[in-house]
C-alpha positions, 0 to 999 in steps of 0.5 A: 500500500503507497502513501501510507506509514507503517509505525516502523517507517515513521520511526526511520527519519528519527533513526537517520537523526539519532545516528547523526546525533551519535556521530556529532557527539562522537567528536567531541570525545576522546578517540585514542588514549596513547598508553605505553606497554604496563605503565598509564596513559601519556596523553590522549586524542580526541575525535576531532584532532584526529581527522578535523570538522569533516564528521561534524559537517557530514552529521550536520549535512545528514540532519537537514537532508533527513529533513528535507526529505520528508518535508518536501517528499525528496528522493534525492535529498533521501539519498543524500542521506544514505550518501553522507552515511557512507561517506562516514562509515568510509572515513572510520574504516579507512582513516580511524579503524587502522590507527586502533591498536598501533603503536608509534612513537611519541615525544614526551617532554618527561621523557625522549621518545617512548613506544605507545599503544593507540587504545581506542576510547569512547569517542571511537567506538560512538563514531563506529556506532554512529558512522554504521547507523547512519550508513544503514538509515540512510540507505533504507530512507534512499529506497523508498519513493517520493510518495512514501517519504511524503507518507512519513511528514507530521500528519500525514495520513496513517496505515488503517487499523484494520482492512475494510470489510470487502463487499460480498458481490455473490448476494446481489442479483446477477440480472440487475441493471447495474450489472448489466451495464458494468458487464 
């Protein structure tokens, strides 16, 4: 049935926003903490040191596509959305996921140079989250047709609670001239 929502797809533009929340979130926290091998931490990271505003823009950006594309009933504005998920998910696998668990040199200034261990922390396991989240939203927002996405604006109308009753055609006269004129 086209042009009208089921619960679970009036949920779907809220899901698209919530992942680009957690991925907003996830930059301002803590990415790596740079650990030495059995001592504490020397010093940490956080999200947007390690690759700059590109996550918060991309959220942003994701935010008011979702937006728009319920609003104005956008297919193109919906796959912007799906765009901006994998744009994420691609800059966490390629950029993020290998400095976990490498370990490099730092200058400390206690120390000269010491081996260190990039222990993932918070904001890398939300960016994850989020970053995946908002990949899987958008793409399923992206399938749907114009029509359904304007389905999914603030009172449109919903899916009925039961389906009409069809109407017995076996009861009515086979002779009548209402038949006759339909046949």
């Amino acid at each position: 049935m086209t042009g009208v929502a089921s619960r679970a797809e009036r949920l779907l533009p809220w899901a698209c926003v919530a992942a680009a929340v957690v991925l907003f979130a996830s930059q301002l926290m803590t990415m790596f903490e740079f650990t030495p091998p059995g001592a504490e931490p020397l010093e940490d990271r956080s999200v947007i040191d390690h690759h700059g505003p590109a996550l918060l823009i991309i959220a942003a950006f994701a935010v008011v596509t979702t937006v728009i594309a319920i609003s104005a009933a956008s297919k193109p504005a919906a796959i912007a959305v799906a765009a901006m998920g994998g744009l994420a998910l691609l800059i966490f696998l390629l950029i993020d996921l290998p400095d976990a668990g490498q370990v490099g040199t730092l200058n400390d200034a206690r120390q000269s140079f010491i081996d260190a261990e990039a222990i993932p922390q918070e904001g890398f396991w939300l960016e994850m989250l989020g970053a995946v989240a908002l990949a899987f939203t958008g793409a399923a927002l992206a399938t749907m047709s114009g029509e359904q996405l304007g389905a999914l604006r603030p009172g449109a109308r919903r899916e009925p609670k039961s389906p009409a009753p069809l109407r017995d055609v076996t009861d009515e006269p086979a002779n009548t001239p209402a038949n006759r004129e339909s046949a």
